[in-house]
Every structure is written in C-alpha cells, then in structure tokens.
C-alpha positions as a printed Julia matrix, in Angstrom:
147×3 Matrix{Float64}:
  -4.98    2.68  19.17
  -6.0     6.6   19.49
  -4.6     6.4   23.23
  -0.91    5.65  21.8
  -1.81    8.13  19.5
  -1.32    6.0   16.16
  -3.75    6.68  13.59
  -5.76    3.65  12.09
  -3.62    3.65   9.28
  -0.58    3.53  10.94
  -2.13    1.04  13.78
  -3.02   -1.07  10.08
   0.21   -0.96   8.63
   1.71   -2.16  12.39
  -0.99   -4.91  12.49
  -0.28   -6.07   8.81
   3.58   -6.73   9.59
   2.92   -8.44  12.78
   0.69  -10.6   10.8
   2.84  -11.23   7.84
   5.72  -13.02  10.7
   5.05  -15.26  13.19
   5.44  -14.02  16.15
   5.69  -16.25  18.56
   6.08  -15.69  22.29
   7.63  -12.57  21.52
   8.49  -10.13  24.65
   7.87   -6.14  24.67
  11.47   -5.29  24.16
  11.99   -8.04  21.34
   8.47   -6.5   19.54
   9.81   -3.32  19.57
  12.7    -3.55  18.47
  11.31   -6.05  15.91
   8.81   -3.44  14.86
  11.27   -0.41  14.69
  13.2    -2.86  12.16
  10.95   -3.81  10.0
   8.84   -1.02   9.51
   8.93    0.38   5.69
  11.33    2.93   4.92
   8.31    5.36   4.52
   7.12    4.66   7.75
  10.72    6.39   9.81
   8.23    8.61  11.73
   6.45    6.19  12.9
   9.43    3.89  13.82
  10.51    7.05  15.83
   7.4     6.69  18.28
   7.76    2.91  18.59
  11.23    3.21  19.53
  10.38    6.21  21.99
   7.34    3.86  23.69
   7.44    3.45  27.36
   7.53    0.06  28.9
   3.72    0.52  30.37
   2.78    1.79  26.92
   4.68   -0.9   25.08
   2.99   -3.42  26.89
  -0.74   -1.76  25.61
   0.38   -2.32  22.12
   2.1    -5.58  22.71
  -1.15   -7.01  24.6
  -3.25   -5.81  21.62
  -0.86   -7.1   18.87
  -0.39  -10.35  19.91
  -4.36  -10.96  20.73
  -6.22  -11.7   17.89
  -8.66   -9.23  16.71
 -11.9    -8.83  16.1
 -12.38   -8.05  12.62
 -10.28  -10.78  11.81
 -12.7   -13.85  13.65
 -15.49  -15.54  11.35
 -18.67  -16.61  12.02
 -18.64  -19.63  13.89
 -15.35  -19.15  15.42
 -16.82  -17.99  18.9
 -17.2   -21.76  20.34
 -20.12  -22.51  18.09
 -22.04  -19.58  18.74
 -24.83  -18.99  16.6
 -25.41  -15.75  14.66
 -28.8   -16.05  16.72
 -26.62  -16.95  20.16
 -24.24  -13.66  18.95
 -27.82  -11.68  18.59
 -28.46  -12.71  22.17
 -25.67  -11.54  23.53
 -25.24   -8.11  21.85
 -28.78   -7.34  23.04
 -27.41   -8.25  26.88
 -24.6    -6.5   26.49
 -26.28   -3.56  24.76
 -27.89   -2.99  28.79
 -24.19   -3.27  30.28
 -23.01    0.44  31.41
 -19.69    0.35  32.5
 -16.64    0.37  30.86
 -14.8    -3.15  29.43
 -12.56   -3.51  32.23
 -15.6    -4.28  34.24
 -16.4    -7.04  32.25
 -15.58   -9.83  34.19
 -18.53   -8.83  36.86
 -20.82   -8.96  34.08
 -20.4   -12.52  33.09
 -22.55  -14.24  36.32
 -25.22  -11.91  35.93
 -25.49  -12.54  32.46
 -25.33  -16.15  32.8
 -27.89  -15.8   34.96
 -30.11  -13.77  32.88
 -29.85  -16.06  30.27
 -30.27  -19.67  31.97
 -33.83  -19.77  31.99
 -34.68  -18.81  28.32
 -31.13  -20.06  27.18
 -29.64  -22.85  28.98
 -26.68  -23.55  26.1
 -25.95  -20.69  25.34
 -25.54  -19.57  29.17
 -23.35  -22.53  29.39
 -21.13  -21.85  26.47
 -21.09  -18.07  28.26
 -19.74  -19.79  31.34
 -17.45  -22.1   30.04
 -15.32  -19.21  28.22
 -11.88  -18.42  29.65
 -12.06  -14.78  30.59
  -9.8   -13.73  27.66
 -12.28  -15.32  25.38
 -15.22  -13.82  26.99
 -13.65  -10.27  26.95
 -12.56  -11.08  23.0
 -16.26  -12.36  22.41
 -17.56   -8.59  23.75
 -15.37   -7.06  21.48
 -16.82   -8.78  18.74
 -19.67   -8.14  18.96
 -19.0    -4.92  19.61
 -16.72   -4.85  16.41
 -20.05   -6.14  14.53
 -22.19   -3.34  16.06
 -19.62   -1.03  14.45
 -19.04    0.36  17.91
 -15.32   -0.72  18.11
C-alpha cells in the first residue's frame, strides 16, 4: 500500500486486525474509525495517518481491506483452476502490457486466444465475475512474486 504510504509492516499489522474481526459490510467512515480504535497502543503513529485519510484515499484502503487477498487464496480456490490452467494463464498474461485497470479489455481476447487449444479453461475465464477475474490476475501475479 506504498501509494498511501504505509509500509508492509504497517499495511500487515492493518490487514491482521481486520482479519482477526469480522467485518461485515462495514462503510469507510465506520473502518476508520474502527481502525484508529483498535490499533495497538504502539501503533499511535500510525493511527494518526488513518485518522488523517481522505475520503478518496480511505476508500483505496477500504476497497483493498475488505477484498480478499492474494496471498491468502489456496490452490484450488480459483473455480477449479488447475495449477496447469493457473500456468496457462500467467503465460497469457505475462504478454499483457498495460496496466491492471485495463484488465477488463483483456479478458475477450484472452478467451479467445485460449478457445481453440483450451476450451474449459476459456470458459471458466469467461464465466468469472470481473472482480474475480481481476483477483485471479493478481494471483497469479502474487505467485510470480511480482505483486
């Protein structure tokens, strides 16, 4: 979360409370101030930032907190891809230049690309929502190491 400028270790610490309660349907101002809160008494610094947070930036960290993330799905939790199927895919992707917010434009294409030489897994590609397609890229991403 370099662009809210929170280290990892602080972006870890935020991440391990969040998952420690549930959550729920929580809103931004609710997270914050459930955040500032709850932080540990070591972390006042920290707390300081959360509380000083913008709405726009609030909602950044509020979007990435509350989806899940990649280092925390297992194999076979991506629809019943298979570690081959996830091989596929991070070769495809590998060839994709632009930036994840184009993602969405890559998904035909790539279903394309892969109909012929893999019809299921091109239809598992299609039948993602587009928050589960854009959580799949990351990943695999994650598993390249290039998160």
């Amino acid at each position: 979360m370099s662009y809210l400028r929170f280290s990892p270790e602080e972006y870890h610490v935020i991440r391990r409370l969040v998952r420690a309660t549930p959550l729920g349907r929580m809103d931004l101002h609710a997270l914050k101030r459930f955040l500032v809160a709850n932080l540990p008494p070591d972390r006042l610094d920290l707390a300081r930032r959360i509380d000083r947070l913008d709405d726009g930036q609030m909602q950044l960290l509020h979007d990435r907190l509350m989806s899940p993330h990649p280092a925390d799905a297992r194999q076979g939790e991506w629809d019943g891809f298979t570690e081959a199927e996830l091989n596929t895919v991070t070769v495809a992707w590998g060839s994709f230049p632009y930036p994840v917010r184009f993602l969405r434009h890559f998904r035909k294409p790539l279903v394309h690309l892969l109909s012929d030489g893999s019809p299921d897994l091109a239809r598992k590609l299609a039948g993602l929502s587009e928050r589960r397609f854009r959580l799949l890229f990351e990943y695999v991403k994650w598993k390249q190491g290039g998160r």
